[in-house]
N, C-alpha and C positions, 0 to 999 in steps of 0.2 A: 504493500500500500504506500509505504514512503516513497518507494522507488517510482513508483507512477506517480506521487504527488512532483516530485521534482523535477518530472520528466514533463509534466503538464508544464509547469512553473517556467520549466525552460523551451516549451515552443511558443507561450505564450508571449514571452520576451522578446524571441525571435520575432513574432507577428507583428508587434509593435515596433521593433527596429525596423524592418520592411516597411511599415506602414509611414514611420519618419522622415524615411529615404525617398520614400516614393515623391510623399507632401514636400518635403524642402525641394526635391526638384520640380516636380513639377509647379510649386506658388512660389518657389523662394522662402527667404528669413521669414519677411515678413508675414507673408500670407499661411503659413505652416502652423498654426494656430496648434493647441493641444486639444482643441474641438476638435479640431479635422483629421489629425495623426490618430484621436479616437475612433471616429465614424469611420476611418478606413480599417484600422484594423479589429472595429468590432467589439472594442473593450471602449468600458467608461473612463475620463479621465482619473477616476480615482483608482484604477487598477494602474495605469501609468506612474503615478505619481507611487501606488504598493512595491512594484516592483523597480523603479528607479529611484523614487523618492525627492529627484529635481530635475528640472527641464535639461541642467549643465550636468547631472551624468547619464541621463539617455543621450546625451549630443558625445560625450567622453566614450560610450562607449559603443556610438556610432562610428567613432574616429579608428576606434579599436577592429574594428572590421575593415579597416583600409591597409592593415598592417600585416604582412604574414607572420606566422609564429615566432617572437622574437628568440626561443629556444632552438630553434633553428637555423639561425644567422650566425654574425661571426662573437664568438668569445673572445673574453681575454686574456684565458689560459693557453686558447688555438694561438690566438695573433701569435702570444709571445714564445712559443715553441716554434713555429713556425719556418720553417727553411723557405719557402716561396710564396710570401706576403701577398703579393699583387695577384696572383694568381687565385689565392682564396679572398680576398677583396673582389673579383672580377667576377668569381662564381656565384657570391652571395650574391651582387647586384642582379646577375641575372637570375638567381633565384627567384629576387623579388619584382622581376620585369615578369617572369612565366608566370609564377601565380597571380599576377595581375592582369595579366594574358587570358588567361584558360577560368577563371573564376570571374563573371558576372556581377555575384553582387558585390564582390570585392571591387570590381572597374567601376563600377556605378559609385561607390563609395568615397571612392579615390578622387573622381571627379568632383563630388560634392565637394569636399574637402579643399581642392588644391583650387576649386572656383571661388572659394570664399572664407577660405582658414585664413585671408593672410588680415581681414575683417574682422570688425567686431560684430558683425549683423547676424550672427548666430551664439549671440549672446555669452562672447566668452569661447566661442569654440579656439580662434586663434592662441589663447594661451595654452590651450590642453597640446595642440599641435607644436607649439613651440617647445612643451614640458617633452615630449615625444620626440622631439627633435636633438634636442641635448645629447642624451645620451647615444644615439647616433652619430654624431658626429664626432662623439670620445671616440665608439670605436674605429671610426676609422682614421682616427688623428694617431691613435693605436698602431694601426696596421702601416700608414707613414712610418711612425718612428722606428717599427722593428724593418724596415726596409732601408733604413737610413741608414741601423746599427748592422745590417748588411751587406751596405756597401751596395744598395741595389738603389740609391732613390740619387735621383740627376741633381747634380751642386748646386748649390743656391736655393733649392724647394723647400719652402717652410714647413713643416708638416701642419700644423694648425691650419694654415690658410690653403693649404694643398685641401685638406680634409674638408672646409668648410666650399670650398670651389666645386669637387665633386657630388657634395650631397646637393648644394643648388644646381649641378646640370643635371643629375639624377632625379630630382623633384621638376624639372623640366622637361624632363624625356619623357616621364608619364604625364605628365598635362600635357605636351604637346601630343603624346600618341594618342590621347584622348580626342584633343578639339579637332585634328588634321591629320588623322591614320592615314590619309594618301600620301600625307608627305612622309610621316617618321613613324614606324609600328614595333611594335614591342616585340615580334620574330625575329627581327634581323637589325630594325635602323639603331633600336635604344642600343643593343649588345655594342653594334660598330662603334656608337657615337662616346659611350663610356671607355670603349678600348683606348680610343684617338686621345681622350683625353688622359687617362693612363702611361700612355707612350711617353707623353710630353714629360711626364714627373717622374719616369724613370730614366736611370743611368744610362750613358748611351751603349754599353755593350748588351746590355739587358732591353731597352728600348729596339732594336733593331733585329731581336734574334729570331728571325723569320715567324712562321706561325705559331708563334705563343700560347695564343689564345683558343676557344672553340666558342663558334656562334652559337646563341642560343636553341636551345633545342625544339625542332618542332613539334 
């Protein structure tokens, strides 16, 4: 009986996160009323507010579905063992370009987010994104440094702003393959566009050592 209860509990939430997604795109900030996120997903506002308990964490944990498992990405017990940095920095990226690829509501999600995180009109959501953002770009200020300490990262690249340079063309590859998939798509253009810039921050005998890399997987 508990196990059904929690099992309820959690498609329920699920329903309501859809129902969120749907309304904020389809009205925007403004018109996404918590009437309407109710009427679509069927449940009273007062069941919203039971199982979130405020508007700013069903919006936090809307944000949370734009992210893949952060258990899955790069550590930083992996960084600092690590013999070829760049190369597990390049697979996590595309990690997170395929599952935004191949999962829908995560692409819908993403887009909500990167159209209007960087605003206050979702009441608070840009700061949740920015708290989200932090520790991102530690680790990959991470995986700079241990490629520094081996002699793989090109003279003069600061790591700090190597790291913060990456995660903004990374946060642009996925809005851009979003608004203009003709121009730049998450199979092939984001993997290229992250390599090229890779290249640049790495040492030159490691920067030119022919196929390095592998495209994203189709």
């Amino acid at each position: 009986m508990a196990r059904r209860t929690r099992q309820d509990a959690h498609a329920t939430r699920e329903r309501i996160l859809d129902a969120a997604l749907v309304c904020l795109l389809r009205h925007g900030a403004a018109g996404a009323t918590l009437e309407l996120i109710a009427t679509e997903c069927g449940h009273s506002r007062g069941a919203i507010y039971w199982h979130f308990g405020s508007r700013q964490n069903l919006l936090g944990e809307l944000s949370a579905r734009g992210r893949p498992d952060a258990s899955e990405g790069l550590q930083e017990v992996a960084i600092r063992q690590c013999s070829d940095p760049f190369r597990l920095l390049f697979a996590d990226l595309v990690r997170v370009f395929d599952h935004t690829r191949r999962t829908p509501r995560v692409r819908r999600t993403v887009e909500l987010l990167l159209r209007s995180g960087a605003s206050r009109e979702l009441g608070g959501i840009g700061d949740v994104l920015a708290a989200c953002a932090m520790p991102e770009v530690r680790m990959l200020e991470l995986v700079y440094q241990r490629a520094g300490a081996l002699g793989q990262l090109r003279e003069g690249v600061d790591a700090a702003t190597a790291a913060r340079s990456l995660h903004a063309i990374a946060v642009g590859v996925l809005l851009g393959s979003i608004l203009e998939p003709g121009i730049l798509n998450l199979e092939m253009g984001a993997a290229r566009t992250v390599e090229d810039l890779l290249r640049l921050h790495m040492a030159v005998p490691f920067a030119t050592a022919g196929t390095w890399f592998t495209p994203c997987a189709g």
